[in-house]
C-alpha positions in Angstrom: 0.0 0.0 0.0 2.6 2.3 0.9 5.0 1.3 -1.9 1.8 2.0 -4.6 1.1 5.6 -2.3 4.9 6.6 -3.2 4.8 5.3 -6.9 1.4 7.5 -7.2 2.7 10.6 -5.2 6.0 10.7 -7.5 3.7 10.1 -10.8 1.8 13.1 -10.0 4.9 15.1 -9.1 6.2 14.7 -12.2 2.8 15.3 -14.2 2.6 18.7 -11.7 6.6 19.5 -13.2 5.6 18.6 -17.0 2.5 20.6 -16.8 4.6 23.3 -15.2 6.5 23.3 -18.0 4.4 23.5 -20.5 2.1 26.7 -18.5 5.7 28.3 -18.8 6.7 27.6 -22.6 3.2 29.0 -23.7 3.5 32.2 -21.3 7.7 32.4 -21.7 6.6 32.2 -25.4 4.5 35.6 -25.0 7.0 36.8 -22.9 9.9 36.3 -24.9 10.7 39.7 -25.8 11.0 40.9 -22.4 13.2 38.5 -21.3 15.5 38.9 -24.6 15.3 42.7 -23.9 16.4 41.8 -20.4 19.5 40.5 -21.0 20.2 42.4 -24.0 19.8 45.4 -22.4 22.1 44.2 -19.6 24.8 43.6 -21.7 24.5 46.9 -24.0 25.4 48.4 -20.4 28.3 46.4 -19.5 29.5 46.7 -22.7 28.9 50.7 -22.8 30.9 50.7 -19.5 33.5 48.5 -20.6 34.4 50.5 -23.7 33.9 53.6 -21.9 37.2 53.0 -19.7 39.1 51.6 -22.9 39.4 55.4 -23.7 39.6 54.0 -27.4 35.4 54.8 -27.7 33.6 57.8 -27.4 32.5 58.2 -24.4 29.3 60.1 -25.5 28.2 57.1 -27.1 29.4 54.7 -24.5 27.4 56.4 -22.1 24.5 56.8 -24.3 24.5 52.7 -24.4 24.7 52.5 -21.0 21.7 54.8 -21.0 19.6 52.7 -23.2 20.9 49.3 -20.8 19.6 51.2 -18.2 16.2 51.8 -19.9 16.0 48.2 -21.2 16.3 46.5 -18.0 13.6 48.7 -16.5 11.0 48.4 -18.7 11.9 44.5 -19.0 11.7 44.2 -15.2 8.0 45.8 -15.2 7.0 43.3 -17.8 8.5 40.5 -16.3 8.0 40.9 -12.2 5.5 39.2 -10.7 4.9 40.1 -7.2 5.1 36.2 -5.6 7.4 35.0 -3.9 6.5 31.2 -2.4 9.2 30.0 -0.2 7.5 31.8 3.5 11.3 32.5 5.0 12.5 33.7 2.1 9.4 36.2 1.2 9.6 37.7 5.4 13.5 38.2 4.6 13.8 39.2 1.5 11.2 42.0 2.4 13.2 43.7 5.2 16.1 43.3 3.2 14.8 45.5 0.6 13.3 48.0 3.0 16.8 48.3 4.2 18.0 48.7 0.7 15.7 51.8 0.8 16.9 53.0 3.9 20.1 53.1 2.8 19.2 55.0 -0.2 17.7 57.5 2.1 20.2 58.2 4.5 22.5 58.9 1.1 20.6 61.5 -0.5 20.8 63.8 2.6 24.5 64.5 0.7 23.5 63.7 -3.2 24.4 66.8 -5.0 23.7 67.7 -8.7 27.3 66.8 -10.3 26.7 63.1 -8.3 24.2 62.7 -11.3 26.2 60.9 -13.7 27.8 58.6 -11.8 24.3 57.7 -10.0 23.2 56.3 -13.4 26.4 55.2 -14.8 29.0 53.6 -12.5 28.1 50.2 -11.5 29.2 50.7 -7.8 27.3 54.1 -7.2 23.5 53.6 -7.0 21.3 51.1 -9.3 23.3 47.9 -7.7 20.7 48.4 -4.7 18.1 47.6 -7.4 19.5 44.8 -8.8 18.1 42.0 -6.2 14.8 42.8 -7.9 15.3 40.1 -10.7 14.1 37.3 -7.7 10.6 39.2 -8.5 11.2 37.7 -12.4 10.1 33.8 -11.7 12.4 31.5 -12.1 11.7 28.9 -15.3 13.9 27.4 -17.9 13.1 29.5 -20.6 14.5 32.7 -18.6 17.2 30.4 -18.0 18.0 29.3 -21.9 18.1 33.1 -23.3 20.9 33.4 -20.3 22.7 30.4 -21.9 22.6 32.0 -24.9 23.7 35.7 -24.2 26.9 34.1 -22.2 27.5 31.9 -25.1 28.0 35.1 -27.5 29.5 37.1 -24.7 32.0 34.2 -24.6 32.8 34.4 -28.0 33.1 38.2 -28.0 36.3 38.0 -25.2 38.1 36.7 -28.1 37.2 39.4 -30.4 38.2 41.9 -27.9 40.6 41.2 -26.9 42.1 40.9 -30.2 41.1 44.7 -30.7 42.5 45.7 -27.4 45.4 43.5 -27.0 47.8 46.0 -25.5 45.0 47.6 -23.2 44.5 44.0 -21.7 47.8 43.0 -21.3 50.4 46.3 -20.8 48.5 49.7 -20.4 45.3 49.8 -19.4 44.5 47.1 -16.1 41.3 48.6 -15.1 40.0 47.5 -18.8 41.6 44.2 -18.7 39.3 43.6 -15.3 36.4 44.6 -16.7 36.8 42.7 -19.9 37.1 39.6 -18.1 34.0 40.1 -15.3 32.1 41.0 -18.3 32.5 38.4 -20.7 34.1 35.7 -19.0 31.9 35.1 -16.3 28.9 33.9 -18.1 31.3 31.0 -18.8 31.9 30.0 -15.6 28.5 29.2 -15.3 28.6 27.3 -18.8 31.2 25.4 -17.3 29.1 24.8 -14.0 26.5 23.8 -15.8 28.1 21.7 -18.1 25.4 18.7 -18.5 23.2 21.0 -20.7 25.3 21.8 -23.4 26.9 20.5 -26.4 30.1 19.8 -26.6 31.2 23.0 -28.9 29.9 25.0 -25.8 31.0 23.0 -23.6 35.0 23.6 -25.2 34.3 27.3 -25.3 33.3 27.6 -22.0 36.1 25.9 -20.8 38.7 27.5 -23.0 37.0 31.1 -22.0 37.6 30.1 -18.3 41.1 29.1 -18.4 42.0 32.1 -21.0 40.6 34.9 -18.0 42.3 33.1 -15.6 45.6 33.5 -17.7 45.1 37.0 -18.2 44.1 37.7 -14.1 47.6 36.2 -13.4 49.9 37.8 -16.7 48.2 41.0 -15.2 48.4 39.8 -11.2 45.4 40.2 -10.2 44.4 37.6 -7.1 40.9 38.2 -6.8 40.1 37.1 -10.5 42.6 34.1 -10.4 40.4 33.1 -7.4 37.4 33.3 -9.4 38.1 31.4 -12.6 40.0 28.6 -10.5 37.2 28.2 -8.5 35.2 28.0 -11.6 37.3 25.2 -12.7 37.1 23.3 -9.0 33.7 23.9 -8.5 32.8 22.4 -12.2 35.5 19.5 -11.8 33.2 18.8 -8.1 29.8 18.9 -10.2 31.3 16.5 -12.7 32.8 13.6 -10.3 30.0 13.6 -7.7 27.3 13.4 -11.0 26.2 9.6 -10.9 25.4 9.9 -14.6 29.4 10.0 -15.2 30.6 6.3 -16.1 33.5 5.7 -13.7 35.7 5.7 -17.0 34.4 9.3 -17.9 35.2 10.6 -14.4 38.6 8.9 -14.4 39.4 10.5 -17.9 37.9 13.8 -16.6 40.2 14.1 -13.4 43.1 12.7 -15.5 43.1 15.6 -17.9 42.5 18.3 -15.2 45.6 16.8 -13.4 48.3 17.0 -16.8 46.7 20.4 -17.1 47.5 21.7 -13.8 50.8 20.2 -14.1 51.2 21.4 -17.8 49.9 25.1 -16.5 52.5 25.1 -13.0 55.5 24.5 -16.0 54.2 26.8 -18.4 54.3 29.4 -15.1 57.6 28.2 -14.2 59.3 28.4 -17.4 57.8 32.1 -18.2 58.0 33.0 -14.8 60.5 35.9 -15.5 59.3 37.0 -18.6 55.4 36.7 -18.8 53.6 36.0 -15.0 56.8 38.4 -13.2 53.7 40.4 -12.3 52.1 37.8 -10.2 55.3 36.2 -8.9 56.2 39.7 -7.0 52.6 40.4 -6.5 51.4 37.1 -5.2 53.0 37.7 -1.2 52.6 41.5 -1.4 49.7 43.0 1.3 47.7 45.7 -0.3 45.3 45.8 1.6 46.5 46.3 5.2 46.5 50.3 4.7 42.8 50.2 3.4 41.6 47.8 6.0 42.9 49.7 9.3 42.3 53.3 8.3 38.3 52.0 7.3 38.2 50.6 10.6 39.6 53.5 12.4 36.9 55.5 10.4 34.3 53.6 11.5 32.3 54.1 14.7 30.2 52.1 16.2 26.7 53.6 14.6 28.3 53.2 11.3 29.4 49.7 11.5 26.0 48.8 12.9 24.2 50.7 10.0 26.7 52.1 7.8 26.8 55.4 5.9 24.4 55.4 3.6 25.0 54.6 -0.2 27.4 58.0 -0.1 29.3 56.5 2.8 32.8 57.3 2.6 35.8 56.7 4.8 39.1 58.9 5.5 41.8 56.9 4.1 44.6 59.0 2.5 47.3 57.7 0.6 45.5 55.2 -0.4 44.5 56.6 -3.7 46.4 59.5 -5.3 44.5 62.6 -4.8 41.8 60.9 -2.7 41.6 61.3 0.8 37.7 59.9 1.1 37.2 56.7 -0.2 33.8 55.6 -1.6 34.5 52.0 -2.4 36.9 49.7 -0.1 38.7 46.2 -2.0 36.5 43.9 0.0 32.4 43.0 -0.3 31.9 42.3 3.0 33.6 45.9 4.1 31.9 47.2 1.5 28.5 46.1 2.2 29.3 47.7 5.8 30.1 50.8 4.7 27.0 51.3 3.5 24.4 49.5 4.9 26.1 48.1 8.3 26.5 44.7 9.8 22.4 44.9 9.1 23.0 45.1 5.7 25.8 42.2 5.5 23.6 39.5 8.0 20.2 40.1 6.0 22.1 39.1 2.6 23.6 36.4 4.3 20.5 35.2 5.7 19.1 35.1 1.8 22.6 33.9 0.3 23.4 31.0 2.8 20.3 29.4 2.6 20.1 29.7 -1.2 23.0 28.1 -1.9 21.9 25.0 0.9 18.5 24.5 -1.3 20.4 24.9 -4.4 23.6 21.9 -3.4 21.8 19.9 -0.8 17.9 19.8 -1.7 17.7 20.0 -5.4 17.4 17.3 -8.2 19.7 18.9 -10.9 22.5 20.3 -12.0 21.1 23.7 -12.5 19.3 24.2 -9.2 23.6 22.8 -7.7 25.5 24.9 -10.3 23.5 27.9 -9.0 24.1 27.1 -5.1 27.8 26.7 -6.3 27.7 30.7 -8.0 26.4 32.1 -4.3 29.1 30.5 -2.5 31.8 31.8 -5.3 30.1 35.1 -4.5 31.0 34.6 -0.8 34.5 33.4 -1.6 34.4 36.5 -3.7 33.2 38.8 -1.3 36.7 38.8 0.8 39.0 39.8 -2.0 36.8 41.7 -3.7 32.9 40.5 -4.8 31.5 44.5 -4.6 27.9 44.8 -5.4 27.7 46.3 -8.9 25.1 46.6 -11.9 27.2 44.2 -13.8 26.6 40.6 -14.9 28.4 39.2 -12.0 25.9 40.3 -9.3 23.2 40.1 -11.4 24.2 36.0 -12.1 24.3 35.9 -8.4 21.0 37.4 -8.0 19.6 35.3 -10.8 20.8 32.4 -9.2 19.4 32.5 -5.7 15.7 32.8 -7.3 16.7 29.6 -8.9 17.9 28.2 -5.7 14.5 29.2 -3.7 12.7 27.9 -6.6 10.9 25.0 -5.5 9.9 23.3 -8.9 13.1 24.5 -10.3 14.7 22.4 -7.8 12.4 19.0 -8.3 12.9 19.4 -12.0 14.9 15.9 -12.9 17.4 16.2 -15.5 15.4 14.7 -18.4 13.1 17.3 -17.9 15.2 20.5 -17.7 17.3 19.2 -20.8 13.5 18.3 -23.0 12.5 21.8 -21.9 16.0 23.2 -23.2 15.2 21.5 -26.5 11.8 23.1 -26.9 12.5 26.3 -26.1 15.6 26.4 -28.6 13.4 25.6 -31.2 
């Protein structure tokens, strides 16, 4: 009796998930539009930023993209939002996590002035970032999640064009560029790589190439926090791959073969051009940059203001640290930075989303997807000491994205036959 109960409670389930499906293709279907305009829109304003500090563009019209982003990913968000959110501890936290958002917004505009203007529309660090954990109110579904796969697919392919263009920006002159390449268009193929199973083997390859090509420019242009993010990429997807039972033992033998001859390959490549092409990394690699920063924030800080921040203007007296700044508006660390602005309040109510997130999305999910995505909130956490800064930028917004995928309930009972039969329809 029990035995038939089970067999009849897991039938229905997965009638409940294919009908699911299918009330989502024919409203994603009417909705496709909006959520092309989404992420088109969000990469016409990462790329309008990214060109805008290559110097090599006009800034006019860089800005003017970033403008239209802008535009785009409001007017897809009102098409798109709907105001339900199912999982009960999520919904009560979430909510007084974006009341807090506000609050912060508040308590900054006592100082906005008129020239803060541009940069409150058009730096990624200033303003609309507080915004940006509205996308959880666009339901998570697997046709929202195929236009993603696509849009990091060509943004994938456009890091090679780029950087072919901008060679000597990326690699000698221009470092800030060379950052923002990579967050921009390799970081869509980290989650590619994470989410491997869905994909055909030509995306697959560039996925994985993409990876290993930003971590190769992170360390020819020594930068830690970006190394730390692409390896982890590869870790994280090597994990997903070995602990999948629908690996042959021969497949996963193969698999952690080939990532072994290629670490060893990569630490003699290193070796070899130590001197000539990573000497950036090898004298950077001990250095502490940081200490300065860290110790004149926290002498800046007083108790009210580590409890609830400064506001999204929130500054703190650090000179030296930047030529010809003696106030600093960001700090090289999420966590500091979320305190700066929003306090220790600010920092436990995302963690009280993000933790749990990333539990449902490993522990109590049925796929890859659902995993892949509890995997990208605790990079963002890893990320979040060296650097991780909220930011209008694909980055946080993957993050974001992926913690309504990991409080997604049928997202997460989805089996893998039915995530990768939806893929197929919707690519149709």
């Amino acid at each position: 009796m029990n035995g038939s109960s089970l067999r009849y409670k897991t039938k229905n389930e997965k009638m409940a998930n294919y009908n699911n499906i299918i009330s989502h293709y024919i409203w994603d279907n009417f909705k496709g539009t909006s959520y092309s305009l989404f992420w088109t829109s969000i990469v016409v304003y990462s790329l309008g930023f990214l060109f805008y500090i290559s110097e090599h563009v006009i800034s006019q019209l860089c800005l003017l993209a970033m403008g239209f982003g802008i535009i785009g990913i409001g007017l897809s968000l009102i098409s798109l939002t709907r105001l339900s959110i199912t999982n009960s501890y999520f919904r009560s936290v979430f909510i007084i996590f974006m009341f807090w958002q506000i609050y912060i917004i508040v308590r900054g505009i006592q100082e906005f002035n008129q020239p803060m203007l541009l940069s409150m529309f058009f730096s990624p660090y200033f303003f609309l970032h507080y915004l940006v954990p509205l996308i959880i109110l666009i339901p998570a579904n697997i046709f929202f999640v195929k236009r993603m796969f696509n849009f990091f697919y060509f943004l994938s392919i456009s890091l090679f064009i780029v950087f072919v263009f901008f060679t000597n920006d990326v690699l000698f002159t221009n470092p800030s560029f060379s950052e923002q390449m990579v967050w921009t268009l390799g970081t869509g193929a980290g989650f590619l790589l994470l989410t491997w199973y869905y994909h055909n083997n030509k995306i697959r390859f560039i996925a994985f190439i993409t990876v290993i090509f930003c971590f190769a420019i992170s360390t020819i242009i020594a930068r830690r926090n970006i190394m730390i993010t692409f390896g982890n990429f590869i870790v994280f997807a090597m994990i997903i791959v070995i602990l999948s039972y629908r690996q042959s033992i021969r497949s996963k033998i193969y698999i952690l073969t080939s990532i072994i001859l290629m670490g060893v390959f990569s630490y003699i490549i290193f070796i070899k051009y130590q001197e000539m092409v990573f000497q950036k990394i090898t004298g950077h690699i001990t250095e502490n940059t940081r200490e300065i920063v860290f110790n004149a924030f926290f002498k800046d800080m007083s108790t009210k203001d580590l409890v609830i921040g400064k506001g999204f203007l929130g500054r703190y007296y650090c000179p030296g640290a930047e030529k010809g700044v003696d106030n600093r508006f960001l700090i090289e660390s999420g966590y500091l930075q979320t305190i700066l602005k929003g306090g220790i309040v600010s920092l436990v109510l995302f963690l009280l989303i993000a933790i749990p997130a990333a539990y449902l999305g490993i522990i109590k999910s049925k796929n890859i997807l659902s995993k892949a995505s509890g995997c990208i909130v605790i990079l963002w956490l890893i990320d979040m000491v060296p650097w991780g800064m909220p930011a209008i930028n694909i980055r946080y917004i993957l993050v974001w994205t992926c913690i309504g995928i990991c409080y997604s309930k049928v997202v997460r009972n989805l089996t893998e036959a039915e995530i990768k039969n939806s893929l197929l329809i919707f690519a149709k």
